[in-house]
N, C-alpha and C positions, 0 to 999 in steps of 0.2 A: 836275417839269416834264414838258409832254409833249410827245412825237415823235410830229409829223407830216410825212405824206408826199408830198412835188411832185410834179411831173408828170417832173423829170426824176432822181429818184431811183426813182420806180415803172417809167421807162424801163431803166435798170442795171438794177433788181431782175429785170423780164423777161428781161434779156438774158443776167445770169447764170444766173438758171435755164435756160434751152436750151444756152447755150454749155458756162457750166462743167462739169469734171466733179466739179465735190464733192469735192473733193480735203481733206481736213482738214491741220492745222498737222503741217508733218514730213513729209509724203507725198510717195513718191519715184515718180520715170519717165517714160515717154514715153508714144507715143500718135500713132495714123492711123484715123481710120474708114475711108478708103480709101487703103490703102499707097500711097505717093508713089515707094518704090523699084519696080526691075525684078522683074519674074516671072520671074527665070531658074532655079526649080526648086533650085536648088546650096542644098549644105549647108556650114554655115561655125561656126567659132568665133572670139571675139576673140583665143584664145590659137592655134588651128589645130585644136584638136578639131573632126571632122565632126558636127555637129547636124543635126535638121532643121528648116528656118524657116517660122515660120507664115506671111510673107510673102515667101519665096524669097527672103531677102537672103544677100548674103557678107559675108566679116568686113569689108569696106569701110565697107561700108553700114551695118553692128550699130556700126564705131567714130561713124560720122559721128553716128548716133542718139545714141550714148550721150555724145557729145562736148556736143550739144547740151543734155543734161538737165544737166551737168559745170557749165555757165555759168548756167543756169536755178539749178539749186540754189547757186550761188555768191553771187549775186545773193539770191535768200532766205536764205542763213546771213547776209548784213551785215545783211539788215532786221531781225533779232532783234532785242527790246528785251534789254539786260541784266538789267534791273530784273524782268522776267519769269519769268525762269530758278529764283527761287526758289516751288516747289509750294507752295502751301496744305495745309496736312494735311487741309481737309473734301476735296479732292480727290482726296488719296491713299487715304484712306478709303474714297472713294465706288468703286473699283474695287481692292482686299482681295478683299471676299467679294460680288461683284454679287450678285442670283438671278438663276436662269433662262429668269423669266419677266418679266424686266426689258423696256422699252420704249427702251430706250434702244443704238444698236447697239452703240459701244465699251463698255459694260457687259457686254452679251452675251458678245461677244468675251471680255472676263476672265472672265465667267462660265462658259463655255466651257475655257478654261484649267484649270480646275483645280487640285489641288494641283500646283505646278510644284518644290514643293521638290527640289533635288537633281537634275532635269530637263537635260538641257541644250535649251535654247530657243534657235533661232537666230531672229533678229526680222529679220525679209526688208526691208528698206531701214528701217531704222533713223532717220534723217531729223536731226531737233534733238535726237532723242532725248526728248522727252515719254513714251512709251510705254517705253522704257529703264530710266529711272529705277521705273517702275510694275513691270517683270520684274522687276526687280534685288531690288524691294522683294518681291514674292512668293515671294522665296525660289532663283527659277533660278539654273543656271548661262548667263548669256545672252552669248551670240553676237550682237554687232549689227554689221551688214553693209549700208554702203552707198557710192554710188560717189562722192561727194562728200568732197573731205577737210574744206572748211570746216563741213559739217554736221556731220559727225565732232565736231572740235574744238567746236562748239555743244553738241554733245551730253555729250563728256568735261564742260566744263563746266558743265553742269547736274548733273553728279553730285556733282563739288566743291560747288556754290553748297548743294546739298543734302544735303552730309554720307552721301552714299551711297557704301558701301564694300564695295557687294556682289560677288560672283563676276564681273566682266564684262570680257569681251576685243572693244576694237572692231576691224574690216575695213574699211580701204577698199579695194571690188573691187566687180568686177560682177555682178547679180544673175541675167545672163547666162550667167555662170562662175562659179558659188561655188566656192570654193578653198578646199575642207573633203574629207575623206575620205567613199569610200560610206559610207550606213547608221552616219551619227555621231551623226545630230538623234535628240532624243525626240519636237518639238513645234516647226512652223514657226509663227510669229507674222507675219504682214503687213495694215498699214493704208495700204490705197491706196497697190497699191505695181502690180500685175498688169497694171492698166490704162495703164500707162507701159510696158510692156514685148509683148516676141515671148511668146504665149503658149505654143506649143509647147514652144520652150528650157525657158522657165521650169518648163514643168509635167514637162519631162525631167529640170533639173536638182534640184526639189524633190524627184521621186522617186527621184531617185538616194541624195539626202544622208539620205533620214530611213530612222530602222530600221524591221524589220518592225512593224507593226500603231501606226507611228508616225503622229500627226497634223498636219494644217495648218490654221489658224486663218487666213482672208483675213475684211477689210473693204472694199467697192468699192463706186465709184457706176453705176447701173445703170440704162439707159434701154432699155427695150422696144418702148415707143411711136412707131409711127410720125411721128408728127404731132410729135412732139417733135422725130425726128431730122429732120422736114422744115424744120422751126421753125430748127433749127442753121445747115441750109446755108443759110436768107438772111438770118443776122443776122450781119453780120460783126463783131461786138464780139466782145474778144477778152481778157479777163484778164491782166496783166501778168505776172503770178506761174506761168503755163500754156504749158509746153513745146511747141512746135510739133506735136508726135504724139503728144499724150496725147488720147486718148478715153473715153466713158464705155462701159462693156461691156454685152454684153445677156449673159438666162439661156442660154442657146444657145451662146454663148462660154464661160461657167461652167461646163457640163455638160460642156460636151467638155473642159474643162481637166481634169476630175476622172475620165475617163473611164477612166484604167487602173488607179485607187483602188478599193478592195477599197469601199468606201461614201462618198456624195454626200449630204449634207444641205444646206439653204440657209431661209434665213428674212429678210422684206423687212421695211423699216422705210424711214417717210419718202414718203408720198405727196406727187403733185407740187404740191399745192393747199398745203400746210403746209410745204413746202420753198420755194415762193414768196415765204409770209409770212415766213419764215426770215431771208431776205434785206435785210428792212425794217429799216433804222438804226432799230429800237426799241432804248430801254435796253438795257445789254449782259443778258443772262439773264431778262430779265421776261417773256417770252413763250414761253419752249423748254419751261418743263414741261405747261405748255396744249396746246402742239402735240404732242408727245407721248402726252398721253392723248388728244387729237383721231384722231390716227394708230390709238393702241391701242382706242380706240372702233370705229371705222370698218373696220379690218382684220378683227375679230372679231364684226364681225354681219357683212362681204360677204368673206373669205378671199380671192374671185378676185380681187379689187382688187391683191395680193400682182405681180400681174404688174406693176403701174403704180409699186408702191413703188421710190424711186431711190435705195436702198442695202440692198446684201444682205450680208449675211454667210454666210460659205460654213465646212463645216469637212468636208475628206479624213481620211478614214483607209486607210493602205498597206495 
């Protein structure tokens, strides 16, 4: 059978491309392109540690944010299928041992990883736990940490449904406040987790938690383009599953996150032409490996195009 496309599913398709930010399954946080809170320069934490905010909030303002992703994720943990929860092993396979020159970003990401045996990995919003089950299996000792408890619970159960009995202690806390001692982490792990959050804290509390010459593995959606961000403010459709202050970040935001890391790397995947077509109710999977070598075509004869790519993966080392 084939899928074709109306006029008002080509409509949504547009509208998700500008609005959303590409959040994949499990993806944790908030998000403002332009802070809705006060500029009053104060430093705040949820628990009373003085931080400094990227966007001058108090701890008022960090609870209200974080209150609001609390029901947003509560609402995505009951849409789980259950029936889902059990992986496919081609799946589990397919991030084992990625390469590095993979096209694909959450490949990357594992591939990036490394041997993690024995590691301890904390996985920065942890979510349904999809990505969980994948640490657990490589061998970590994984730390999964997020501020939802019903995602939590989604996620323990996915360990059950899949006979996973690896090393893993879950957190429900904020990614705000990780409630870990300095210099515990070997390896942060996060998928679309940054772009929901105060970048500054985050990038204070990362490097607080990981050891020396320890690193951070992020996946995020990434818009540069003007023309996109102008595209956003007049389309008001709006994803049900999309927390009121989640945004897509630019490289600019990236860089400065990573700024007091001893090294910055980052590499785009996902042009917006092929992230479009992305979008089209085609058969589930009939089309992602085409775009993908479309993307890894295109990247590699024009590199600068790498600005326009709407998913980067980033990886610090302290």
């Amino acid at each position: 059978m084939h899928a074709y496309l109306n006029l008002p599913q080509a409509m949504v398709a547009v509208a998700q491309l500008v609005r959303a930010p590409d959040c994949g399954s499990g993806s944790r946080g908030f998000e403002s392109p332009q802070s809705p809170f006060p500029q009053s320069g104060r430093q705040f934490s949820a628990t009373g540690l003085r931080k400094t905010s990227q966007f001058g909030m108090d701890s008022e303002n960090i609870r209200s944010w974080e209150n609001a992703e609390v029901a947003r994720s509560a609402g995505a943990a009951g849409r789980v299928d259950a029936e889902t929860l059990k992986t496919p092993d081609s799946r589990i396979q397919r991030y084992m041992n990625p390469p590095l020159d993979t096209w694909h970003s959450l490949e990357y990401c594992f591939a990036l990883l490394g041997d993690a045996r024995g590691k301890v990995v904390l996985e920065y919003g942890c979510g349904d736990g999809v990505n969980t089950l994948l640490l657990a299996l490589r061998g970590a000792k994984v730390i999964a940490i997020d501020i939802s408890p019903e995602l939590i619970q989604v996620a323990r159960q996915r360990l059950e449904v899949n006979h996973v009995e690896g090393d893993v202690k879950f957190i429900v806390g904020s990614a705000h406040d990780i409630p870990l001692p300095d210099k515990s982490i070997d390896i942060v792990f996060g998928v679309n987790i940054l772009h929901h959050l105060d970048l500054k804290i985050s990038a204070e509390e990362i490097w607080r938690v990981l050891k020396e010459n320890g690193r951070a593995i992020f996946q995020e959606p990434v818009r540069n383009s003007s023309l996109i961000k102008l595209l956003r403010k007049m389309v008001p459709y709006r994803l049900h599953d999309i927390s009121p202050f989640e945004r897509p970040l630019t490289d600019k935001e990236l860089i400065e996150y990573g700024r007091e890391f001893s090294s910055y790397s980052s590499r785009g995947f996902s042009l917006p032409t092929t992230e479009a077509i992305r979008r089209i109710p085609f058969p589930k999977n009939s089309h992602a490996k085409v775009l993908n070598k479309i993307d890894r075509s295109i990247l590699r004869l024009i590199p600068a195009l790498k600005y326009f790519s709407e998913r980067r993966v980033v990886e610090l080392i302290k």
